[in-house]
N, CA, C and O atoms as a GROMACS GRO file, in nm:
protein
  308
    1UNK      N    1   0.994  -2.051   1.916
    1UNK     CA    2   1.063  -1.949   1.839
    1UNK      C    3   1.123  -1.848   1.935
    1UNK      O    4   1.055  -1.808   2.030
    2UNK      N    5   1.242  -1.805   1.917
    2UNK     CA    6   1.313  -1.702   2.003
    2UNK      C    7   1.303  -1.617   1.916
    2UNK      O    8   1.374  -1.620   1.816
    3UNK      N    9   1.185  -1.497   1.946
    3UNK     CA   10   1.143  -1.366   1.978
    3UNK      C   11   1.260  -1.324   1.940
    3UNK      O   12   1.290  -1.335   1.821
    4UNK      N   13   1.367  -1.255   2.051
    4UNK     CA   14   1.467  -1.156   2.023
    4UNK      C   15   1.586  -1.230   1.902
    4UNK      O   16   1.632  -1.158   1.814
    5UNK      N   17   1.605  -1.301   1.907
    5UNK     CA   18   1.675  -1.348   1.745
    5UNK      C   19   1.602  -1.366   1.677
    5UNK      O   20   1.629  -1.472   1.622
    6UNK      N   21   1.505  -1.321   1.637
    6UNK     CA   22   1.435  -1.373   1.516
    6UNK      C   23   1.415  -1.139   1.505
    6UNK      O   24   1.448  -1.074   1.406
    7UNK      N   25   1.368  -1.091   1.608
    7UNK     CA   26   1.407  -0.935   1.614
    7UNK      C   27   1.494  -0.896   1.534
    7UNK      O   28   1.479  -0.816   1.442
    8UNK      N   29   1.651  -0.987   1.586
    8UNK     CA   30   1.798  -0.950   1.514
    8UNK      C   31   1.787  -0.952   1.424
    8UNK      O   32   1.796  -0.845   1.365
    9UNK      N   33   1.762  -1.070   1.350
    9UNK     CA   34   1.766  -1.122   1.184
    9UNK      C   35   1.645  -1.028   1.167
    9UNK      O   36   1.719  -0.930   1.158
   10UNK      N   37   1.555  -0.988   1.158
   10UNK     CA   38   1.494  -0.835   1.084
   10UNK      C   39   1.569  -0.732   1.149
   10UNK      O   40   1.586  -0.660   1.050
   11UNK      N   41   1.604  -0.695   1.206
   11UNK     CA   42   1.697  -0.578   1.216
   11UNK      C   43   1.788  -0.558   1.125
   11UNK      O   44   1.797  -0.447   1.073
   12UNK      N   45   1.883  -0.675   1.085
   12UNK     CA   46   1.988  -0.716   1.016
   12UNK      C   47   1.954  -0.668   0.876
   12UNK      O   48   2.013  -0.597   0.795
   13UNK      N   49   1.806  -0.751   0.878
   13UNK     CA   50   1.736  -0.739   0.751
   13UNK      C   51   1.720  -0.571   0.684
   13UNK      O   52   1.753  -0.525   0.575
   14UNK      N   53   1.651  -0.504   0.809
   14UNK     CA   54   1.621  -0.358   0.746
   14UNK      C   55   1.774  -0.298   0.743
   14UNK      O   56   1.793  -0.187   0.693
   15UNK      N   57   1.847  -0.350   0.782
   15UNK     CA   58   2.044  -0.262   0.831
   15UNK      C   59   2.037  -0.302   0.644
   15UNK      O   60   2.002  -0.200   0.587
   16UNK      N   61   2.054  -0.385   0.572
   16UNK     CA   62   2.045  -0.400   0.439
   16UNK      C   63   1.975  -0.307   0.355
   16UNK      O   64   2.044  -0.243   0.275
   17UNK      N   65   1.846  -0.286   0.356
   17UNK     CA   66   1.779  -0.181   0.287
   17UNK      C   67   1.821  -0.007   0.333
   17UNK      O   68   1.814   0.092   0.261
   18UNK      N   69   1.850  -0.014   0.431
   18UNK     CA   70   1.838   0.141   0.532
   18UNK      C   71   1.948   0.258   0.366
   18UNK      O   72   1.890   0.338   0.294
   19UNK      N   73   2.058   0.234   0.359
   19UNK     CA   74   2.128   0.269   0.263
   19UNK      C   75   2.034   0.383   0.183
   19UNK      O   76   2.036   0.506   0.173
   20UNK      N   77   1.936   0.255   0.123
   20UNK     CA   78   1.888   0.318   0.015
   20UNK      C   79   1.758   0.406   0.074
   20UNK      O   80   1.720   0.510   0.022
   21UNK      N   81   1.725   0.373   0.140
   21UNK     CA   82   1.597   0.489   0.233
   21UNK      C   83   1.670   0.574   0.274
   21UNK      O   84   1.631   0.683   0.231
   22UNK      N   85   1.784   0.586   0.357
   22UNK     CA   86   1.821   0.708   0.394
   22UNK      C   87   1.855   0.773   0.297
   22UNK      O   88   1.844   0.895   0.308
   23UNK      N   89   1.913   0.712   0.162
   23UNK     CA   90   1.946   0.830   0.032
   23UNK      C   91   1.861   0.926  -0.019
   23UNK      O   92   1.887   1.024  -0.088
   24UNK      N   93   1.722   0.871   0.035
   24UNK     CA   94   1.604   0.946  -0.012
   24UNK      C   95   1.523   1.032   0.115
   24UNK      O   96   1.408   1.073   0.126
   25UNK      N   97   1.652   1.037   0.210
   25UNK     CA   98   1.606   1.127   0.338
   25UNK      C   99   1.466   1.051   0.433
   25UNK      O  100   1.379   1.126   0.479
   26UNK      N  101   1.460   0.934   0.449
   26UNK     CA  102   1.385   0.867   0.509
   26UNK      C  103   1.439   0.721   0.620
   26UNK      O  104   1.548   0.680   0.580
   27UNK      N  105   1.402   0.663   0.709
   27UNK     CA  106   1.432   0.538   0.785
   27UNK      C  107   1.330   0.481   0.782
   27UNK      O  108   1.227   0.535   0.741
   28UNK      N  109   1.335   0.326   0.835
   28UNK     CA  110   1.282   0.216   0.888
   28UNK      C  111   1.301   0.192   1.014
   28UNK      O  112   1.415   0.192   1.060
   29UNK      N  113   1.176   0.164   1.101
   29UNK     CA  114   1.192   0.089   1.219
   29UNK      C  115   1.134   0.024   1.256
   29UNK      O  116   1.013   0.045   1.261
   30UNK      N  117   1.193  -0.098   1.304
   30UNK     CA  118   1.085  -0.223   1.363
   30UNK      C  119   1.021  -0.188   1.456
   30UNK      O  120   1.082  -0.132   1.547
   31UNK      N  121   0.870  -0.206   1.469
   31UNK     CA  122   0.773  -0.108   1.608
   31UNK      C  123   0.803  -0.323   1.693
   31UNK      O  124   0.856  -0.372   1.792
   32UNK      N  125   0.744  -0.361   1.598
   32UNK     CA  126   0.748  -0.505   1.709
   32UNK      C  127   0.686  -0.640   1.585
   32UNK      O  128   0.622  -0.624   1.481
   33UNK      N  129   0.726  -0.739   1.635
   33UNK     CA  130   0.652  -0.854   1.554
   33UNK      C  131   0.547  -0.949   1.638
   33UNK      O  132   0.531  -1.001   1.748
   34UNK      N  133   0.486  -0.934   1.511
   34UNK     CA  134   0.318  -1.006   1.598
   34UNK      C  135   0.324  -1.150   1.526
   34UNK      O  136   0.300  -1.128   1.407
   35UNK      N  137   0.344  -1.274   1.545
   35UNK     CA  138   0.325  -1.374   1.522
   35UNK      C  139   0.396  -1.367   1.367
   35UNK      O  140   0.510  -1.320   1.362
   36UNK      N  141   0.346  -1.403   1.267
   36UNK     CA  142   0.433  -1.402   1.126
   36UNK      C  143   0.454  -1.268   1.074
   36UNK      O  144   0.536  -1.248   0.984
   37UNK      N  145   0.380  -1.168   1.131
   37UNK     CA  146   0.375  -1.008   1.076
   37UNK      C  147   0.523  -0.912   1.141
   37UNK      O  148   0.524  -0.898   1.264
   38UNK      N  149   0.610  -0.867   1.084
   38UNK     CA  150   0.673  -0.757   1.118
   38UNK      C  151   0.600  -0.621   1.077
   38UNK      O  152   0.543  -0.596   0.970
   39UNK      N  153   0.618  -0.525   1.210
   39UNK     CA  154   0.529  -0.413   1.174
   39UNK      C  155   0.658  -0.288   1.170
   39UNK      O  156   0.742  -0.276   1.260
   40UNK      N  157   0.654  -0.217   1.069
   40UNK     CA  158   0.764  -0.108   1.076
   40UNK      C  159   0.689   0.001   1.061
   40UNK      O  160   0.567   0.015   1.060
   41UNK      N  161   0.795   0.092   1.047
   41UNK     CA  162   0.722   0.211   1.075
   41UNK      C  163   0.787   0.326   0.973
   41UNK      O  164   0.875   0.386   1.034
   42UNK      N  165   0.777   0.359   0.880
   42UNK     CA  166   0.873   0.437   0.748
   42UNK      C  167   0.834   0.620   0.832
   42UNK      O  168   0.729   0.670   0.874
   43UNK      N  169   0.997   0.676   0.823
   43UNK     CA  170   0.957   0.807   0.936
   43UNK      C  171   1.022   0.873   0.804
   43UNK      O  172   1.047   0.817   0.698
   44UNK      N  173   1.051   1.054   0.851
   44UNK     CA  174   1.157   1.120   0.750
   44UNK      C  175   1.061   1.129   0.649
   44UNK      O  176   0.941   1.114   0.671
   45UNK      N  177   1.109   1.152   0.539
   45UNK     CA  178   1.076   1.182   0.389
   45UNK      C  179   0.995   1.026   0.360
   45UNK      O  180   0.896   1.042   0.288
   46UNK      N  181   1.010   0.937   0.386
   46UNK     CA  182   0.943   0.836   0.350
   46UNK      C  183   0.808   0.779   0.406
   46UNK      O  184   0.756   0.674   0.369
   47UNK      N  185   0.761   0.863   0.501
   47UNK     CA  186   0.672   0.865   0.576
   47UNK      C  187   0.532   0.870   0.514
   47UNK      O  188   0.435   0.795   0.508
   48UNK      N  189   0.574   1.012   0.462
   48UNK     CA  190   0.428   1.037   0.365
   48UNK      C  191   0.476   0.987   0.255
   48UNK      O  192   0.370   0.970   0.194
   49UNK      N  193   0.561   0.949   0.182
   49UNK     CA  194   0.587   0.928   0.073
   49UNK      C  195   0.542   0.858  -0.049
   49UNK      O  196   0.588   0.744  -0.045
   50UNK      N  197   0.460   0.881  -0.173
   50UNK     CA  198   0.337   0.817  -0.208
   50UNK      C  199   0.417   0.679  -0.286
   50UNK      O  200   0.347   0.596  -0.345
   51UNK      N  201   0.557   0.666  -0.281
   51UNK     CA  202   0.588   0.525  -0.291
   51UNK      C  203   0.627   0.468  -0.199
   51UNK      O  204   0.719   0.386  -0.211
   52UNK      N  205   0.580   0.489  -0.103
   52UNK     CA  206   0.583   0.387   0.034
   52UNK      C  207   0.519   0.288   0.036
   52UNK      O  208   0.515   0.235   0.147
   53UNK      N  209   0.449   0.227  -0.065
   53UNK     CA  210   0.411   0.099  -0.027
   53UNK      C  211   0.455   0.002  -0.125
   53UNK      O  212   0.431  -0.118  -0.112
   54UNK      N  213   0.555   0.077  -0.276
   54UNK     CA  214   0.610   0.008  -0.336
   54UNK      C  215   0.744  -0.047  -0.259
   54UNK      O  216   0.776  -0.165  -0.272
   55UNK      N  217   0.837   0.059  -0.165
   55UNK     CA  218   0.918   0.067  -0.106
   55UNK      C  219   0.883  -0.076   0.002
   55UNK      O  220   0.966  -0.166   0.013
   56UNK      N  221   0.774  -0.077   0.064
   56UNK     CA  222   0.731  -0.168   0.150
   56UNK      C  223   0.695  -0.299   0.160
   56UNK      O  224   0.694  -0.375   0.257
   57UNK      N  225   0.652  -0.323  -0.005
   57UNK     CA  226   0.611  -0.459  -0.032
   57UNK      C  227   0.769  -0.486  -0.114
   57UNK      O  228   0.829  -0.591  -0.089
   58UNK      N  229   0.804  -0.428  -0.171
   58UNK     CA  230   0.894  -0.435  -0.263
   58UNK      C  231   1.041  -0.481  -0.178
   58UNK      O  232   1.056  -0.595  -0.134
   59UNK      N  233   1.162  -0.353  -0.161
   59UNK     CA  234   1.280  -0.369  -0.108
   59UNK      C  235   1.232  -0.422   0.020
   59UNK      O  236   1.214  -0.544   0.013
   60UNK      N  237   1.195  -0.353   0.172
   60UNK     CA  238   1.203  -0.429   0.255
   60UNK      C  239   1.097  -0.556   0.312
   60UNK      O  240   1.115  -0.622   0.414
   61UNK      N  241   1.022  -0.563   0.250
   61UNK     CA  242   0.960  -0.710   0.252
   61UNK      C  243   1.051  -0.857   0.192
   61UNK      O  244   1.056  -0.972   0.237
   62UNK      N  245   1.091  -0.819   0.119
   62UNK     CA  246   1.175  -0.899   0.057
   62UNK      C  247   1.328  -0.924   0.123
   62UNK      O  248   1.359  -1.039   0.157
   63UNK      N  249   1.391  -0.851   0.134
   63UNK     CA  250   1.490  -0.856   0.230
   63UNK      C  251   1.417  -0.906   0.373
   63UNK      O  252   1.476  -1.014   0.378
   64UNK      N  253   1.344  -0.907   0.476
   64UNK     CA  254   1.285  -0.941   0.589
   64UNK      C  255   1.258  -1.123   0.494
   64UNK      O  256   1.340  -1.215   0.496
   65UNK      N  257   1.189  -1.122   0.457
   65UNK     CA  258   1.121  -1.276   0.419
   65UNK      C  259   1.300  -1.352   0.404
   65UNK      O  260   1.335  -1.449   0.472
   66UNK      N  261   1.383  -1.289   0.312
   66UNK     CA  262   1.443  -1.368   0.309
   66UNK      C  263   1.560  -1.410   0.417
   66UNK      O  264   1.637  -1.506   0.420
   67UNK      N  265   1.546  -1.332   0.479
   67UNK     CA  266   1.656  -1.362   0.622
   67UNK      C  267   1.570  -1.387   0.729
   67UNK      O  268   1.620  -1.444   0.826
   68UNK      N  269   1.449  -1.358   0.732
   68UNK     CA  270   1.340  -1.431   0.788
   68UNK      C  271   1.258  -1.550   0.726
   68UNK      O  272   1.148  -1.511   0.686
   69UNK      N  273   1.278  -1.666   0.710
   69UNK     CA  274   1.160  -1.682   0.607
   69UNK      C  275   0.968  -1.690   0.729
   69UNK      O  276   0.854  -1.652   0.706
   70UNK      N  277   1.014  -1.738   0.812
   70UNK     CA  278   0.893  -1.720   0.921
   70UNK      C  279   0.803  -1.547   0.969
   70UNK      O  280   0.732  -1.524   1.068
   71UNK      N  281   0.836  -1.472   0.879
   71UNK     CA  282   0.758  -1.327   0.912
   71UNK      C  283   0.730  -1.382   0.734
   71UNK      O  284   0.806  -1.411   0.641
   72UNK      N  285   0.572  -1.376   0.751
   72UNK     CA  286   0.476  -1.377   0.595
   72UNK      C  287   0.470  -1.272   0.569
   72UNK      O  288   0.400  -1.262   0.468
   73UNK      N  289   0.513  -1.156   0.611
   73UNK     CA  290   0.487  -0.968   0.573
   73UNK      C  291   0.514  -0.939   0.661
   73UNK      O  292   0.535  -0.982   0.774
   74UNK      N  293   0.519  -0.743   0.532
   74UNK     CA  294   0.553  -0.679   0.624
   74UNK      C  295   0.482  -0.579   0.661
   74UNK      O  296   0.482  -0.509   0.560
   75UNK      N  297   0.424  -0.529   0.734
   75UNK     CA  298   0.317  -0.438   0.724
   75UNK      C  299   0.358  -0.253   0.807
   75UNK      O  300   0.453  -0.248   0.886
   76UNK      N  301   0.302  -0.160   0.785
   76UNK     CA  302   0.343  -0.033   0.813
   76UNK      C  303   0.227  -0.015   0.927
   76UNK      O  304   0.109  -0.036   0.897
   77UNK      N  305   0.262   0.020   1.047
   77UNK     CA  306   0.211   0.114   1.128
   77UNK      C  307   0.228   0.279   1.160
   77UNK      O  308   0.159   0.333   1.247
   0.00000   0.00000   0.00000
């Protein structure tokens, strides 16, 4: 598996969701991927935000799986 394209295509992935997180004064960032896990990191207003984990399993898990299908989750650090 190539590591840094498989990076791109979740990058690509969160460039899709970002829109709607930044509308709500918050970002996404990929910290790194560990074997099937992408780990992000929700900063800004979405940080503490007590729907951050609907936000997380929900919009960008789903967008990542599907332009990834090889990352099984997504998880928050």
């Amino acid at each position: 598996m190539d590591v840094s394209t498989l990076r791109d295509r979740v990058d690509a992935a969160l460039e899709d969701v970002r829109p709607n997180i930044r509308a709500d004064g918050g970002d996404v960032w990929l910290i790194r991927i560990d074997g099937p896990v992408a780990l992000v990191q929700m900063v800004g207003a979405c940080g503490g935000c007590s729907m951050v984990a609907q936000t997380l399993k929900g919009a960008i898990e789903r967008a990542v799986r599907t332009r990834c299908p090889e990352i099984e989750r997504v998880e928050q650090v």
